[in-house]
C-alpha positions as a Markdown table, in Angstrom:
| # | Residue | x | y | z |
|---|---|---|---|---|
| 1 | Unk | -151.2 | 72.1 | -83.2 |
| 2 | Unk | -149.0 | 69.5 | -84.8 |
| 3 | Unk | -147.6 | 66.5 | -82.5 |
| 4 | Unk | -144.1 | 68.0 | -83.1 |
| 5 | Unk | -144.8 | 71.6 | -82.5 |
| 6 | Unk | -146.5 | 70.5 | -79.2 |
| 7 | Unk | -143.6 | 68.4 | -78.3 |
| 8 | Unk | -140.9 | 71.5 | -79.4 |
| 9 | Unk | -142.8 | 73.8 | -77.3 |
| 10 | Unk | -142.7 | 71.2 | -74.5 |
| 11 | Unk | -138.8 | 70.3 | -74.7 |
| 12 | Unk | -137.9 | 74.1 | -74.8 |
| 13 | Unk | -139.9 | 74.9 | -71.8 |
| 14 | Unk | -138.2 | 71.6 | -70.1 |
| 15 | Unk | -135.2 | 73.3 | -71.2 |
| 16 | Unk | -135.7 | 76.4 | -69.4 |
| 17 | Unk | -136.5 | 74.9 | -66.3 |
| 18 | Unk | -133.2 | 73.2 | -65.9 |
| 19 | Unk | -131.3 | 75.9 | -66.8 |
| 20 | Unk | -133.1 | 77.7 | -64.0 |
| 21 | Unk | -132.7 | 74.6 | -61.4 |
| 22 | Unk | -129.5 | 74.7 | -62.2 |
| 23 | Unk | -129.0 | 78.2 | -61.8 |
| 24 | Unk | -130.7 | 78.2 | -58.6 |
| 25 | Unk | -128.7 | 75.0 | -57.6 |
| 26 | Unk | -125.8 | 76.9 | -57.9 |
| 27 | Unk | -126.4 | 79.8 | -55.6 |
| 28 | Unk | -127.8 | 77.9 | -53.0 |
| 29 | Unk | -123.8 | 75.7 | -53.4 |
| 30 | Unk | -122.5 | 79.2 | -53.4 |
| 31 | Unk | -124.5 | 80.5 | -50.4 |
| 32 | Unk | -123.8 | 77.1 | -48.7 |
| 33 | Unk | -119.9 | 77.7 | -48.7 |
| 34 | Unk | -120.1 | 81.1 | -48.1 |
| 35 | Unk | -122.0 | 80.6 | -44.9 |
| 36 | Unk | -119.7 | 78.3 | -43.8 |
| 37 | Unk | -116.4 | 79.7 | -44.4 |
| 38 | Unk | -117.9 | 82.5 | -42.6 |
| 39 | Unk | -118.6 | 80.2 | -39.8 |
| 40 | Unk | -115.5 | 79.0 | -39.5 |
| 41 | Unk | -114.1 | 82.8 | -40.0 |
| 42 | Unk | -116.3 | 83.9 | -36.8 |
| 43 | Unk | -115.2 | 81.0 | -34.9 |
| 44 | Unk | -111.8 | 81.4 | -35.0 |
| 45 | Unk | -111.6 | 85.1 | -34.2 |
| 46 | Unk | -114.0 | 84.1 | -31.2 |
| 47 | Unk | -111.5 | 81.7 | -30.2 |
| 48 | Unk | -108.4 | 83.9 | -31.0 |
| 49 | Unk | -110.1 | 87.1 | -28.9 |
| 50 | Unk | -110.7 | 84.6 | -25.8 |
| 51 | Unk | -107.1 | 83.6 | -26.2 |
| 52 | Unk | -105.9 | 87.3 | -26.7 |
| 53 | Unk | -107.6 | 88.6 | -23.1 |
| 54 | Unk | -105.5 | 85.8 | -21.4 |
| 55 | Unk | -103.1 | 86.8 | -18.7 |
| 56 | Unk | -99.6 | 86.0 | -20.5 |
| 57 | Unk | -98.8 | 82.9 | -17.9 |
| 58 | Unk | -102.1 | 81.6 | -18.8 |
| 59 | Unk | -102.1 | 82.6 | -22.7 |
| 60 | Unk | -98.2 | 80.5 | -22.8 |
| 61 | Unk | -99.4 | 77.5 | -20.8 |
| 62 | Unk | -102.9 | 77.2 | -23.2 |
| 63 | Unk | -100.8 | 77.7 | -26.1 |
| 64 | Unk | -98.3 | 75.5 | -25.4 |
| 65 | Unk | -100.9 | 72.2 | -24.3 |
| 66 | Unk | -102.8 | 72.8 | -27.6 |
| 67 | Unk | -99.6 | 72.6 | -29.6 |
| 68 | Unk | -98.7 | 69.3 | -27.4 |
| 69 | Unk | -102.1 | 67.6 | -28.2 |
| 70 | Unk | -101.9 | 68.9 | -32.0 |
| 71 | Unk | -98.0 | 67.3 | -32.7 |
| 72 | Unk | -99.7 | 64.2 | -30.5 |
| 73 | Unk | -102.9 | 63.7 | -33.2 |
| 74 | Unk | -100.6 | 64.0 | -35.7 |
| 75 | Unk | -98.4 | 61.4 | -34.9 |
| 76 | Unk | -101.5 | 59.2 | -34.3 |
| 77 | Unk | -102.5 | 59.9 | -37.6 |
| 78 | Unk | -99.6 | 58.6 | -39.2 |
């Protein structure tokens, strides 16, 4: 074999190899974000059931602090 044919051979297989890296980079991003949108997803219906089997005295008064401390980090962060 010739210097450049071993070198051809070489840059194509180098080639390959990223274009599989990259692949695989990309489904582990997508996998990533996925997992954690679900997360997030789970979490919130946790937190919306616990809020849901609330008496409605307790459900208003929870609600209510929670929007009081919200509107009060967003003033903060102004």
């Amino acid at each position: 074999m010739t210097p450049s044919v071993v070198t051809k051979d070489l840059t194509h297989t180098f080639f390959e190899q990223r274009r599989r890296v990259t692949q695989r980079v990309d489904l582990r991003k997508r996998f990533i974000e996925a997992a954690f949108l679900n997360q997030a997803k789970n979490e919130r219906d946790m937190i919306q059931s616990r809020i849901e089997r609330m008496t409605f005295g307790c459900r208003k008064a929870f609600l209510a602090s929670r929007l009081q401390h919200l509107e009060k980090e967003l003033a903060s962060n102004k």
